[in-house]
Phi, psi and omega in degrees: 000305170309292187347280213298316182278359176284314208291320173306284176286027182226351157258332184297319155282358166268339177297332212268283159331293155328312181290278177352308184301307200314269226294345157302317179301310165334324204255000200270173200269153213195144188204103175223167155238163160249142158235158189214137162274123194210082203061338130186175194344118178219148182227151174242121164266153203219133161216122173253151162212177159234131158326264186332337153252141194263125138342123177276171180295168209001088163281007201068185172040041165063001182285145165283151176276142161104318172308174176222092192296139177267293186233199163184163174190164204228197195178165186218136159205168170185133170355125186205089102126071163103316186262132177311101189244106155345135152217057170210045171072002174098199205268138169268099207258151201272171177277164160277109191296102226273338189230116169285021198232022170272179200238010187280174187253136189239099183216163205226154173205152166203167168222151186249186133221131160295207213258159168265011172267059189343324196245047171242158183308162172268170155333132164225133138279116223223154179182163185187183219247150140250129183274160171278160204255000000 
């Protein structure tokens, strides 16, 4: 019986935590893609944020450390006689957040396909942040 109540309490709270962690990792702003096959080459972009979080010192995603995100957007391009040409329609922008201290998640998706031309470059994905001033 000690057992079982030493073991409770020493599990109930890494559980707690654990959780805690998960759904924090969750909310940071972030811009990733996947590709995938599907009759051919595809890729889905994903860019997320919360106002309300500052960016730690190397955050990743191309973010400045020390911020706060207003907006983002994200693009699909590929190579058209030398120039980087959108094929998702130009850039996908996110709402623009009017208070930096909400906790809501402001995020943008697109999806692309690459060219049926092999020997033309492929989809690059691309994306980037506006900060509060």
């Amino acid at each position: 019986m000690k057992r079982r109540v030493i073991l409770l309490v020493a599990i109930v709270p890494m559980l707690l935590l654990t959780t805690l962690v998960a759904s924090a990792k969750s909310t940071l702003d972030k811009a990733w893609c996947e590709e995938y096959f599907s009759w051919w080459w595809k890729y889905d972009g994903n860019l997320e944020f919360v106002p309300s979080y500052v960016t730690p010192s190397n955050p990743g995603y191309e973010l400045k450390s020390g911020k706060r995100v207003k907006q983002g957007y994200i693009n699909f391009t590929r190579k058209s006689n030398g120039v980087d040409t959108s094929v998702i329609g130009g850039r996908k922008w996110t709402r623009e957040a009017s208070d930096k201290k909400s906790n809501a998640v402001y995020s943008v998706s697109a999806t692309a396909t690459d060219s049926l031309n092999i020997f033309t470059n492929k989809t690059h994905f691309w994306w980037n942040w506006v900060y509060f001033s």
